[in-house]
N, C-alpha and C positions, 0 to 999 in steps of 0.2 A: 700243443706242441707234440700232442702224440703221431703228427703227422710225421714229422724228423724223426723218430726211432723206428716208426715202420719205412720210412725208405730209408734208415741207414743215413741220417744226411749229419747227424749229430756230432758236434767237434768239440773243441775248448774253447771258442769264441762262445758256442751255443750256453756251455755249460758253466762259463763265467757269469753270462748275463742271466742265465737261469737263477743263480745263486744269488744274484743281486737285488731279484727278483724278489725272491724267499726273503732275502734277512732283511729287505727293505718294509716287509707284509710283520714282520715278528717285530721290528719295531714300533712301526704304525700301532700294533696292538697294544704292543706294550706300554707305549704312549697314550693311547682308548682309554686305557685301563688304569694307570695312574695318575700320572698330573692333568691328562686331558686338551692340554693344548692347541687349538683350533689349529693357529697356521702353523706350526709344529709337525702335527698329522699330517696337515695338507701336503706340506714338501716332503714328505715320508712318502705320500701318495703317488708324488708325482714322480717321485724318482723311481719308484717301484713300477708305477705304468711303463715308463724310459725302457727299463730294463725287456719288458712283457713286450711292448710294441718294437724295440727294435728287433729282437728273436722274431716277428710275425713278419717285418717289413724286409729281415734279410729273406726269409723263407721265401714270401712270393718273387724276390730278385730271383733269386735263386731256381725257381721254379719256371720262369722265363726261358 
């Protein structure tokens, strides 16, 4: 995503899902690390990819 701060493209959409991103990764771990939960983690995972792929999927729209 360091594509969007060098063109300047970065907003509060970018910067919600970026954070959604992050605290979905600090969970995931968090969860690693204590109870361990398979499909616990997994939907940590996937919501955290969510977040990472749509910031990628708006950029190349965007980049159109």
């Amino acid at each position: 995503m360091l594509y969007l701060f060098v063109t300047n493209k970065v907003d509060e959409t970018y910067l919600i899902a970026a954070w959604i991103f992050a605290a979905f990764r600090v969970l995931h771990s968090a969860v690693h690390c204590t109870v361990n939960i398979v499909i616990l983690r997994f939907w940590l995972y996937c919501i955290s990819a969510l977040g990472l792929w749509f910031m990628v999927a708006r950029a190349a729209v965007s980049a159109l």
